[in-house]
C-alpha positions as CSV (number, residue, x, y, z in Angstrom):
1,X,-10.0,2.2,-25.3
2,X,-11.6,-0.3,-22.9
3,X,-10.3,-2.6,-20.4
4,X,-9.5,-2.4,-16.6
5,X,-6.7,-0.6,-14.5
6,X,-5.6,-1.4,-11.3
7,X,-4.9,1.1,-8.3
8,X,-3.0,0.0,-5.5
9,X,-4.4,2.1,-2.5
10,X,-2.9,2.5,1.0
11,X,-4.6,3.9,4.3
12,X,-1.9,5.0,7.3
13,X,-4.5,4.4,10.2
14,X,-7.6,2.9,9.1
15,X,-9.5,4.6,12.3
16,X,-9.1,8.2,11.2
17,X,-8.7,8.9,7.8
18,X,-9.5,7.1,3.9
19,X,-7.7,5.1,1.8
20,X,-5.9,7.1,-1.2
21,X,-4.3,5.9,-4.4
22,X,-1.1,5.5,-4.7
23,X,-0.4,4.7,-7.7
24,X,-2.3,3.4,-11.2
25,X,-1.5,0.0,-13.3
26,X,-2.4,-1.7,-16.1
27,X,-1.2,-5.4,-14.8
28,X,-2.5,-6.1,-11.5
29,X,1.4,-7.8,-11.1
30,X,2.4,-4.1,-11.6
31,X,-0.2,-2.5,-8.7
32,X,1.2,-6.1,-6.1
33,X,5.0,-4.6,-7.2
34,X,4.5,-1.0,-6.3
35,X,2.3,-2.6,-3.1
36,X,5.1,-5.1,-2.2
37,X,8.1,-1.9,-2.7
38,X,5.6,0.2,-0.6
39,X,5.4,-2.1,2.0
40,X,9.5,-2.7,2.2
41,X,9.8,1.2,2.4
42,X,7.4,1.5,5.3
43,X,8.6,-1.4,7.2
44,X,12.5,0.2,6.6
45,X,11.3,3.5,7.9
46,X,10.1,2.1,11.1
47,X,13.3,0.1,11.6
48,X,15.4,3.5,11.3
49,X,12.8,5.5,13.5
50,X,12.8,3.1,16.4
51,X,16.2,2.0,18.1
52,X,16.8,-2.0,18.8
53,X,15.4,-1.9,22.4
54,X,12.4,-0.1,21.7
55,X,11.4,-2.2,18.6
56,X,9.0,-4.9,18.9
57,X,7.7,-6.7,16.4
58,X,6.8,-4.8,13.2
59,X,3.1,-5.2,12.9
60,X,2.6,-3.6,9.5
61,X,-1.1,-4.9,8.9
62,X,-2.0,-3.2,12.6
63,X,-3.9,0.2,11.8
64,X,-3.1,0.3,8.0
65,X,-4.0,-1.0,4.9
66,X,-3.1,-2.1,1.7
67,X,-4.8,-3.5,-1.1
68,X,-5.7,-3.4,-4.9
69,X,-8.6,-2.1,-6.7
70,X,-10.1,-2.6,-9.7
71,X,-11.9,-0.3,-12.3
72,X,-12.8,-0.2,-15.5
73,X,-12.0,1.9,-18.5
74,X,-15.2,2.9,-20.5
75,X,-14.2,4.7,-23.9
């Protein structure tokens, strides 16, 4: 089998730790779904966390990352 696969990685605080996969795809539309359903939970977890006058305004790009690799499959 040959071909590429796509890995949607995420890193919490890009100035102390590495990016890590999340998950692994066969569509990069499947690896921007799981990035996009990712993103909503985060951005959901914040809004729970912090209460209406303590919000500001969520910044999710600030000190993370997400993105999408891409590898290939040797057989």
């Amino acid at each position: 089998m040959s071909g590429k696969i796509y890995i949607f990685y995420y890193n919490d605080c890009i100035f102390e730790s590495a990016p890590f996969a999340v998950s692994l795809h066969y569509t990069k539309k499947g690896a921007y779904q799981a990035m996009r359903k990712h993103r909503i939970k985060c951005y959901n977890e914040y809004m729970e966390i912090f209460d209406k006058e303590f919000r500001r305004d969520w910044r999710d790009d600030f000190g993370k990352a997400w993105f999408i690799g891409e590898k290939e499959i040797k057989p």
